[in-house]
N, CA, C and O atoms as a MOPAC input file, in Angstrom:
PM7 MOZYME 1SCF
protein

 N     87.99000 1   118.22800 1   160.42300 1
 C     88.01000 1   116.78600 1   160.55700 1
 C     88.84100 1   116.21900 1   159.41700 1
 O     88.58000 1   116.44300 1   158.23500 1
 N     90.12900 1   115.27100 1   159.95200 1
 C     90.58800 1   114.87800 1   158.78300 1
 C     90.01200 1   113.96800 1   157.65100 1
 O     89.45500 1   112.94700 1   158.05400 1
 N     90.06100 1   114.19400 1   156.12900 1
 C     89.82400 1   113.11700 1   155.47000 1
 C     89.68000 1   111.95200 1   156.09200 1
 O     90.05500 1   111.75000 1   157.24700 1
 N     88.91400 1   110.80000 1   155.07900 1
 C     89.12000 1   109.62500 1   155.63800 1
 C     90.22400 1   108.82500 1   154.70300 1
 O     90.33000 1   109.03800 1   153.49500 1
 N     91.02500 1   107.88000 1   155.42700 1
 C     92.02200 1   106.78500 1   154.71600 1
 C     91.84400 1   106.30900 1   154.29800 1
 O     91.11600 1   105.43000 1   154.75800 1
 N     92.23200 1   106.23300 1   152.94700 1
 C     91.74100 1   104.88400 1   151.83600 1
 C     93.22200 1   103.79300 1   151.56400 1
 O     94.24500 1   104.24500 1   151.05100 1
 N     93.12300 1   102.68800 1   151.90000 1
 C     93.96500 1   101.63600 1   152.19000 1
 C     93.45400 1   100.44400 1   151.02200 1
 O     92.33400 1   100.10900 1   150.63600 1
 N     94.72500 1   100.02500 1   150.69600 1
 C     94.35000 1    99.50700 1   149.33800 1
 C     94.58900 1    97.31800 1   150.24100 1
 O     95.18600 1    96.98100 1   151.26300 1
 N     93.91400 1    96.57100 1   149.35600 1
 C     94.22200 1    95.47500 1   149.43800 1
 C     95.65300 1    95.12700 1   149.81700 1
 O     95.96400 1    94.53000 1   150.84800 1
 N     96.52300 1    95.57500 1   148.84600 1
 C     98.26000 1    95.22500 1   149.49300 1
 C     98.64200 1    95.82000 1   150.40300 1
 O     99.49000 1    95.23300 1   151.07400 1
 N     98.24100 1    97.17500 1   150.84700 1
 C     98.38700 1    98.02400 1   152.25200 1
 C     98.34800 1    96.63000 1   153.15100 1
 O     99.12700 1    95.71900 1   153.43200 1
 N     97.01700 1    96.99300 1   153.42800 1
 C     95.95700 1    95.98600 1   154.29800 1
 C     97.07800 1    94.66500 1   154.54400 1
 O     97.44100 1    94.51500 1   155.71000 1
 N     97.64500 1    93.69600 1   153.49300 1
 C     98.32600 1    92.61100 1   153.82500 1
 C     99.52200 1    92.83800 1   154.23600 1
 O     99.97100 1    92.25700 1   155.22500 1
 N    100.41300 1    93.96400 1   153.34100 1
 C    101.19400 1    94.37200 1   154.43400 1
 C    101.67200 1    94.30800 1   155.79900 1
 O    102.70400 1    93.95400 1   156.37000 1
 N    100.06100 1    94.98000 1   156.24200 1
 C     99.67600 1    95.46100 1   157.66700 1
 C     99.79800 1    94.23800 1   158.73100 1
 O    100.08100 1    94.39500 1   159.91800 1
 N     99.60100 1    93.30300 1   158.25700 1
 C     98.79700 1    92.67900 1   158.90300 1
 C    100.18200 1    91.13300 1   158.54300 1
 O    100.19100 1    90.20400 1   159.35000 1
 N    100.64400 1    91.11900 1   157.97900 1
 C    102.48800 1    90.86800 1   158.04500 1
 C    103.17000 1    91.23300 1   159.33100 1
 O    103.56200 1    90.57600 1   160.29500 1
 N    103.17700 1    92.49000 1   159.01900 1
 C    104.03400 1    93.30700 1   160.24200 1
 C    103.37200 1    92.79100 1   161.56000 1
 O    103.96100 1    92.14200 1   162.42400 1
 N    101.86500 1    93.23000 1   161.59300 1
 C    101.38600 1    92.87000 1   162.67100 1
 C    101.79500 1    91.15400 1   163.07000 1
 O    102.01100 1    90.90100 1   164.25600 1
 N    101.86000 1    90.34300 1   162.32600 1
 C    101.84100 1    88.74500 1   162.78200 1
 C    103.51000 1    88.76300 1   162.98200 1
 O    104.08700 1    87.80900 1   163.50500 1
 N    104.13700 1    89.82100 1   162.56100 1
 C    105.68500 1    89.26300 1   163.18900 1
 C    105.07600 1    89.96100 1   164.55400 1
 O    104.57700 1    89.31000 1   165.47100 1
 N    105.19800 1    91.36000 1   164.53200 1
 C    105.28500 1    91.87900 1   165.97800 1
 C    104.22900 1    91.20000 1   167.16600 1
 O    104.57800 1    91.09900 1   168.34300 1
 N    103.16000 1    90.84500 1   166.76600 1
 C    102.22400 1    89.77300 1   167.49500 1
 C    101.77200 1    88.65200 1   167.11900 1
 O    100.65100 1    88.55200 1   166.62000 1
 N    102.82500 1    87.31600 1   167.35800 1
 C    102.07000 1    86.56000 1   166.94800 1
 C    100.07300 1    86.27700 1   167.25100 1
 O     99.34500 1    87.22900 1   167.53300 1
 N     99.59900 1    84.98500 1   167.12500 1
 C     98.46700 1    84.73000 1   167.00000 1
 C     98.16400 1    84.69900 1   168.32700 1
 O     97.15400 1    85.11700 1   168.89300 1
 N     99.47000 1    83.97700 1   168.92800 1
 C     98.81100 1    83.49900 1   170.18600 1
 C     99.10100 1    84.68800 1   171.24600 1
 O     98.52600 1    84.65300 1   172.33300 1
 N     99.87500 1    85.60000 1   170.97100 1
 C     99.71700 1    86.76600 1   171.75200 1
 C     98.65800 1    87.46800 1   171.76600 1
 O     98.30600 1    88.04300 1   172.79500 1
 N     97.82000 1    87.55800 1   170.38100 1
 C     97.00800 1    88.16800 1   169.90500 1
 C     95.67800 1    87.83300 1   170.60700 1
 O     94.78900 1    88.66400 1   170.79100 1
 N     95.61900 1    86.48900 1   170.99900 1
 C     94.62600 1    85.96200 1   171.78800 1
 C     94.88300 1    86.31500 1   173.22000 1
 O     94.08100 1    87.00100 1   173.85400 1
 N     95.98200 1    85.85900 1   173.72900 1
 C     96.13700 1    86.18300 1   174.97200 1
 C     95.80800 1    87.87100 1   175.41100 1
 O     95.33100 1    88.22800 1   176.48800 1
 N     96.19700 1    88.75100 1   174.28600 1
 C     95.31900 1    90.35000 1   174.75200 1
 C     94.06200 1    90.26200 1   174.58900 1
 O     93.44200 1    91.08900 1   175.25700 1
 N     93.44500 1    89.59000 1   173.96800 1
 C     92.20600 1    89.58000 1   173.80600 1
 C     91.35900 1    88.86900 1   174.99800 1
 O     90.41400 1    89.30100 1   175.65800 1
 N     91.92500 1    87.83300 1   175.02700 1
 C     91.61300 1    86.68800 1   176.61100 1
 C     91.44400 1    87.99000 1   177.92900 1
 O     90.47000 1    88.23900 1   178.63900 1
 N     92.55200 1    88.51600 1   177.88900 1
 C     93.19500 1    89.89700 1   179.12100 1
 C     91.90600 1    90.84700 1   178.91000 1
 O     91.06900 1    90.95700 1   179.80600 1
 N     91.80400 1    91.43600 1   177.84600 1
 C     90.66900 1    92.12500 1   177.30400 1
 C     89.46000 1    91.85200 1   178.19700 1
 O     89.05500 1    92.26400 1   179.28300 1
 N     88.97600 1    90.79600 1   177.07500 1
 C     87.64100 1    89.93100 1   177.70300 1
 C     87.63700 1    90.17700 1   179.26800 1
 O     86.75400 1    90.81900 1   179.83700 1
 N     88.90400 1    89.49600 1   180.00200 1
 C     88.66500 1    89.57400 1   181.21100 1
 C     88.35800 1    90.75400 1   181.99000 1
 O     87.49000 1    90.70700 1   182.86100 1
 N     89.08100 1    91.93200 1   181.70900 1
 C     89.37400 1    93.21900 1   182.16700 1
 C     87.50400 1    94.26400 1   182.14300 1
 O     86.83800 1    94.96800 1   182.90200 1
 N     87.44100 1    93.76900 1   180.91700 1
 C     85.79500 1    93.77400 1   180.64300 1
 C     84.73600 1    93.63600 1   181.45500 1
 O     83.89200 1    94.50000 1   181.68900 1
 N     84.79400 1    92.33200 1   181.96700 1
 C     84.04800 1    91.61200 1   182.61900 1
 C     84.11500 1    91.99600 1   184.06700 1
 O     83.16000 1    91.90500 1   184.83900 1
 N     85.56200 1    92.52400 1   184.44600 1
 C     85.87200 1    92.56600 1   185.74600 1
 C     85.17200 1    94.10600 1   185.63900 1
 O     84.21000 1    94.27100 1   186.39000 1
 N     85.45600 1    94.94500 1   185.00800 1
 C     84.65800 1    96.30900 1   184.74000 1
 C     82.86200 1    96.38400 1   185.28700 1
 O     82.16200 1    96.92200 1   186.14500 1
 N     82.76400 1    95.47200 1   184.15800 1
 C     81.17300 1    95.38400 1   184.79600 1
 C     80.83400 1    94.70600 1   186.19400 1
 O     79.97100 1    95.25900 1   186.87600 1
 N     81.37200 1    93.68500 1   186.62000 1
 C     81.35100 1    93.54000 1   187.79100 1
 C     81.34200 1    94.30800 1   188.93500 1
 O     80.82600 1    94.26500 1   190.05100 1
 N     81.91000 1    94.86200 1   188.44900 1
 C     82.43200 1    96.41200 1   189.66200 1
 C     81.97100 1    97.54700 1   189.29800 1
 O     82.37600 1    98.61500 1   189.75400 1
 N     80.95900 1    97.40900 1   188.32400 1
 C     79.77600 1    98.36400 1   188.32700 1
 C     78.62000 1    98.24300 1   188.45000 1
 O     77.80000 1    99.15700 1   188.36600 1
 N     78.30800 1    96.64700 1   188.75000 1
 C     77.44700 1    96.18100 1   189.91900 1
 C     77.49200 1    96.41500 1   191.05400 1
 O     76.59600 1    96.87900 1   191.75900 1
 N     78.48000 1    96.13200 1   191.32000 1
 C     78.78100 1    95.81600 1   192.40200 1
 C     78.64500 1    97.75400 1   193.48600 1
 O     78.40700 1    98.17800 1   194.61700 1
 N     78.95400 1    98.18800 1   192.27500 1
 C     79.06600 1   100.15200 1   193.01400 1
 C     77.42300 1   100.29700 1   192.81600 1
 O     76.81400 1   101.04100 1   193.58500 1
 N     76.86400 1    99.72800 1   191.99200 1
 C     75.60600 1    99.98300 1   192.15400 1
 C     74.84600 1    99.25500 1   193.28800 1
 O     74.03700 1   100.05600 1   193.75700 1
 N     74.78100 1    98.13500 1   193.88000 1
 C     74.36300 1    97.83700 1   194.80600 1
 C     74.76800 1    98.42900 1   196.21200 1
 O     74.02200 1    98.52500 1   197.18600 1
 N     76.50800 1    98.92900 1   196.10800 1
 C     76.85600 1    99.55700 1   197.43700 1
 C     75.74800 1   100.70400 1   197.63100 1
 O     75.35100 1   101.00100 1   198.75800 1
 N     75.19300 1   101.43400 1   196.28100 1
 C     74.63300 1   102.78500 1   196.67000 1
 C     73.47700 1   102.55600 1   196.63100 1
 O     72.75900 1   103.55600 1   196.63600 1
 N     73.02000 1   101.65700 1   196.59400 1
 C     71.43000 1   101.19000 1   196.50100 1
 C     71.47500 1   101.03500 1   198.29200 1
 O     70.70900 1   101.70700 1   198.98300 1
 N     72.36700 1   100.16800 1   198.83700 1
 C     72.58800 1    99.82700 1   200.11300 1
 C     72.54200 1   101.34100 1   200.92300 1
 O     71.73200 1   101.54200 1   201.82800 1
 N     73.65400 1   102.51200 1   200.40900 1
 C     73.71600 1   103.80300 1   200.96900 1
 C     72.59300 1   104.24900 1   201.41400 1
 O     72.05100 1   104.20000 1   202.51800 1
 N     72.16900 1   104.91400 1   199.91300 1
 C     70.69100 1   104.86100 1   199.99200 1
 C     69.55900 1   104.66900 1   200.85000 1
 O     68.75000 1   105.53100 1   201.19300 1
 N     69.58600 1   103.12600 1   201.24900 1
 C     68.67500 1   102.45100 1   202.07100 1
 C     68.77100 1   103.20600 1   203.45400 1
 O     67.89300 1   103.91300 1   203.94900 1
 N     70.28000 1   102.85400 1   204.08900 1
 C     70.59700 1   102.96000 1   205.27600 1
 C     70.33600 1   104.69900 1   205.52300 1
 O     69.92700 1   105.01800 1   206.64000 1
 N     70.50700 1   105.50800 1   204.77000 1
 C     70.80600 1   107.00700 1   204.67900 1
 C     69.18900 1   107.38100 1   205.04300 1
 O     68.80900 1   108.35300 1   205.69600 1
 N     68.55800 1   106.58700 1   204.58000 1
 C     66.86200 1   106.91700 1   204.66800 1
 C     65.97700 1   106.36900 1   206.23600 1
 O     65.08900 1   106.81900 1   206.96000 1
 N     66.94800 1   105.01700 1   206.17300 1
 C     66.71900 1   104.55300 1   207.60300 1
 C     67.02200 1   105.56500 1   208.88500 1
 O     66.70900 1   105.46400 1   210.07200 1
 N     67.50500 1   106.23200 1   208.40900 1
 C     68.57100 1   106.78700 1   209.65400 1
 C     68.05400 1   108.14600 1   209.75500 1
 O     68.07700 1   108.71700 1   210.84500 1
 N     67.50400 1   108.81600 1   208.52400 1
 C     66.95800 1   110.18800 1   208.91300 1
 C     64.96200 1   109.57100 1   209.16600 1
 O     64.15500 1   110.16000 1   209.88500 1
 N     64.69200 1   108.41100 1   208.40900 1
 C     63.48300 1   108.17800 1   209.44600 1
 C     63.35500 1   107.69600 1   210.63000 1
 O     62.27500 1   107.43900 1   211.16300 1
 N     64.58100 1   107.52200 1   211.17600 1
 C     64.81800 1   107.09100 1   213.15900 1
 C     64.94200 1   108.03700 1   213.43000 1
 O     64.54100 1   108.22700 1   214.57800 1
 N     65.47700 1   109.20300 1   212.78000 1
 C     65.83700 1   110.66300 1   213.77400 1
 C     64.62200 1   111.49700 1   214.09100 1
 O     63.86100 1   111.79500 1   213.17100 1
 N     64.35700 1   111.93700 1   215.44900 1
 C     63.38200 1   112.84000 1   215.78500 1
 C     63.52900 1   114.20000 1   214.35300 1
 O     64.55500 1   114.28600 1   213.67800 1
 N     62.88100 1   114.69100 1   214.23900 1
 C     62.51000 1   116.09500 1   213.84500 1
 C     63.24300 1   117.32400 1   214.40100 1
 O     63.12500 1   117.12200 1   215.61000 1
 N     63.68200 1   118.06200 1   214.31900 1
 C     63.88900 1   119.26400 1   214.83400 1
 C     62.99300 1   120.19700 1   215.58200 1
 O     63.30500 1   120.91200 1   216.53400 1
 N     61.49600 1   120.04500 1   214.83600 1
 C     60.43900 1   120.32100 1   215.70600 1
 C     60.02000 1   119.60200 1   217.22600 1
 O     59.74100 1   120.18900 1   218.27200 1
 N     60.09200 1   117.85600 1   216.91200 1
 C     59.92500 1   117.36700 1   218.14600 1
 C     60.79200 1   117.84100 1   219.10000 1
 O     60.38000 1   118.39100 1   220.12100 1
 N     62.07600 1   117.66100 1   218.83400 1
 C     63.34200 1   117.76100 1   219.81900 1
 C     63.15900 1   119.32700 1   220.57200 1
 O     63.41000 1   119.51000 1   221.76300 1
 N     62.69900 1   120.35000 1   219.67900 1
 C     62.42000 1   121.31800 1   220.60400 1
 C     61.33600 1   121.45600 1   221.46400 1
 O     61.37000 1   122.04600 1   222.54400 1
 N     60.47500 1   120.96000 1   221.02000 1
 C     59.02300 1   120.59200 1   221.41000 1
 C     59.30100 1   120.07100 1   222.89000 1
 O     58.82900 1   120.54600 1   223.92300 1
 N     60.30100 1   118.83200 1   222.74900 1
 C     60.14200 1   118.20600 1   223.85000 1
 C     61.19100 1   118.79400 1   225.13300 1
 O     61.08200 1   118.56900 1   226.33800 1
 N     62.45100 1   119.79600 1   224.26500 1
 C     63.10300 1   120.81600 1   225.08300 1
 C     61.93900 1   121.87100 1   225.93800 1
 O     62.14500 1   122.29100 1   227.07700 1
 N     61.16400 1   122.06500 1   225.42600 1
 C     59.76600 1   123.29100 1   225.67900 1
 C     59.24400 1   122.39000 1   227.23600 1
 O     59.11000 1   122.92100 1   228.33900 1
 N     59.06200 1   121.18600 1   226.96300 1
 C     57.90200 1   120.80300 1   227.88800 1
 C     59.26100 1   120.14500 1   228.97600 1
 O     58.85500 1   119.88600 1   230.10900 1
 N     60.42700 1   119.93100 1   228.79100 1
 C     61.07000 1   120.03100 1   229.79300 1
 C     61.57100 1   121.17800 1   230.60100 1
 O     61.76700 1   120.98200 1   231.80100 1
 N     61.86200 1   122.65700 1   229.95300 1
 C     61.70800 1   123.57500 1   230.75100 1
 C     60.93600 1   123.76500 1   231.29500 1
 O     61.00400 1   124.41100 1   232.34100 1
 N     59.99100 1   123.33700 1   230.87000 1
 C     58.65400 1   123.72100 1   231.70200 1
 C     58.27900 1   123.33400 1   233.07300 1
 O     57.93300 1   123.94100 1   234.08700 1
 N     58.57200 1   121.46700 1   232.56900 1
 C     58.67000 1   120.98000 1   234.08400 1
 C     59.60200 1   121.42000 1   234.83100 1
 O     59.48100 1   121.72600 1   236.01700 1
 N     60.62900 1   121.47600 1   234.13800 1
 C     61.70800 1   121.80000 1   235.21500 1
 C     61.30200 1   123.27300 1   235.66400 1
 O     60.74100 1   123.07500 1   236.74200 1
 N     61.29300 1   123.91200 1   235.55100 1
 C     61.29500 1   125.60100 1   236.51600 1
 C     59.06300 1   125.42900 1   236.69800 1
 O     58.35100 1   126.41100 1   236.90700 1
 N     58.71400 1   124.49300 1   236.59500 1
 C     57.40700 1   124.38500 1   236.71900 1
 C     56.35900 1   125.81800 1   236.68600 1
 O     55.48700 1   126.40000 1   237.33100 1
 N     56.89200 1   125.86100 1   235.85200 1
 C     56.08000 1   127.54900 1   234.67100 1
 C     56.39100 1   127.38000 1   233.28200 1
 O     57.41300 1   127.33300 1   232.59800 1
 N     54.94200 1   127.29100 1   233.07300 1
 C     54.65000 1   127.02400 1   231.42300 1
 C     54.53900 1   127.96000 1   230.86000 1
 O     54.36100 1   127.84600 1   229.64800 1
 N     54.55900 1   128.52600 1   231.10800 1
 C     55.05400 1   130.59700 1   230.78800 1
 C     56.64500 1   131.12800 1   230.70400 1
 O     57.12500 1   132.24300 1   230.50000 1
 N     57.15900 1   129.98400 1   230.92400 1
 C     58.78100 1   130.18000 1   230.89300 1
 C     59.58400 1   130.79400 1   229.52300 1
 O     59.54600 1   130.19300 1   228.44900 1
 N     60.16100 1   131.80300 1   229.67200 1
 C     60.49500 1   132.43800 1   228.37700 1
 C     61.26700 1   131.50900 1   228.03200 1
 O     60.89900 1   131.32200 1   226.87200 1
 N     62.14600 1   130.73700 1   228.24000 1
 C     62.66600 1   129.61600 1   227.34900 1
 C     61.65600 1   128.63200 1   226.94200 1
 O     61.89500 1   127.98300 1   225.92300 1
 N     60.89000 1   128.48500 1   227.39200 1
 C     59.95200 1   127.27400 1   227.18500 1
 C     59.22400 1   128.14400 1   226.14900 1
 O     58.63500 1   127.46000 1   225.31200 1
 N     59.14300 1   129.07800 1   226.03200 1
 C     57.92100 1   130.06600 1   224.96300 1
 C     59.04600 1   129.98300 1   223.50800 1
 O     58.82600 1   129.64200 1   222.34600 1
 N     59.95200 1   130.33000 1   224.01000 1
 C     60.92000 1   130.55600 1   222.76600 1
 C     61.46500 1   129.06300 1   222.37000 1
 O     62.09000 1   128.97200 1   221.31300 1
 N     61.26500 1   127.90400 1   223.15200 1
 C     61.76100 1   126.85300 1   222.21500 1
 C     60.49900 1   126.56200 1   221.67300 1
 O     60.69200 1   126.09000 1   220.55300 1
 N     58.77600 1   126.64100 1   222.03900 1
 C     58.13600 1   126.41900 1   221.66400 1
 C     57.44800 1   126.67900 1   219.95700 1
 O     56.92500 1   126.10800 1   219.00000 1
 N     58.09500 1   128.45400 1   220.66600 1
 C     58.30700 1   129.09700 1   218.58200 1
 C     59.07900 1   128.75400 1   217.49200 1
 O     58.76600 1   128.75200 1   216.30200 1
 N     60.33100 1   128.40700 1   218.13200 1
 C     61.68400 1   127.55700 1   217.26500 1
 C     60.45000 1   126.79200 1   216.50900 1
 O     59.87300 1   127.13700 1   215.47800 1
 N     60.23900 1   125.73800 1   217.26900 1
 C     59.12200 1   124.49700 1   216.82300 1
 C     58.41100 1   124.54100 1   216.15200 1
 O     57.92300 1   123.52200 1   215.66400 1
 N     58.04600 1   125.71900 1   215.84000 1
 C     56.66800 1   126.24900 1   214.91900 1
 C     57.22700 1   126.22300 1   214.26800 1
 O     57.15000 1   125.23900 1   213.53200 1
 N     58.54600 1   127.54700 1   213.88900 1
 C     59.59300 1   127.41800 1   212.68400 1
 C     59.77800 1   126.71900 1   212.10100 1
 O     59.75600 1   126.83100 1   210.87500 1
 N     60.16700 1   125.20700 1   213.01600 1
 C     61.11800 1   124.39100 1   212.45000 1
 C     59.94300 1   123.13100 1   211.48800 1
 O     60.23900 1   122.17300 1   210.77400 1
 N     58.92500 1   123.55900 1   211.79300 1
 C     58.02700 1   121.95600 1   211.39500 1
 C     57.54100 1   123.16800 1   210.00800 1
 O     57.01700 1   122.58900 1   209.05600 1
 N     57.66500 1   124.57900 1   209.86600 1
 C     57.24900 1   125.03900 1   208.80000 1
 C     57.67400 1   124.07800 1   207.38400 1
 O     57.31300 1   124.43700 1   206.26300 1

């Protein structure tokens, strides 16, 4: 880690010479004004990403608690083979019935 700089009083005014030719005052404000703003617009828009994913979130949860189960959906594949070939003994109807077991494990 380098030393630290030790800058003397006339350094310092120097500095700060140079600096007021190369920027005046009122430039100096105007980056700062830009600053401020750029700032502000920052946080804004890290509200703003935080509410989009709060929103995600919401909807993402809505949407897998509207969706049947994997268990139901076979469940209810089971009791439609069933009706349909009207044998509840139906090896598809037996084997989506086990899926179901699986799937609600």
């Amino acid at each position: 880690m380098p030393e630290p700089l030790t800058v003397t009083e006339d350094q310092v005014r120097a500095l700060r010479v140079a600096l007021d030719a190369l920027l005046p005052d009122e430039r100096i404000t105007q980056l700062t004004d830009e600053r401020d703003r750029a700032r502000r617009i920052a946080v804004a828009l890290e509200q703003e990403n935080a509410e989009l994913t709060r929103q995600r979130d919401r909807i993402a949860n809505d949407v897998v608690a509207a969706l049947p189960s994997r268990a139901d959906v076979l469940r209810e594949a089971a009791a439609l083979v069933a009706r349909f070939t009207g044998n509840d003994l139906d090896a598809n109807a037996k084997m989506l019935r086990r899926a179901a077991e699986q799937a609600a494990k």
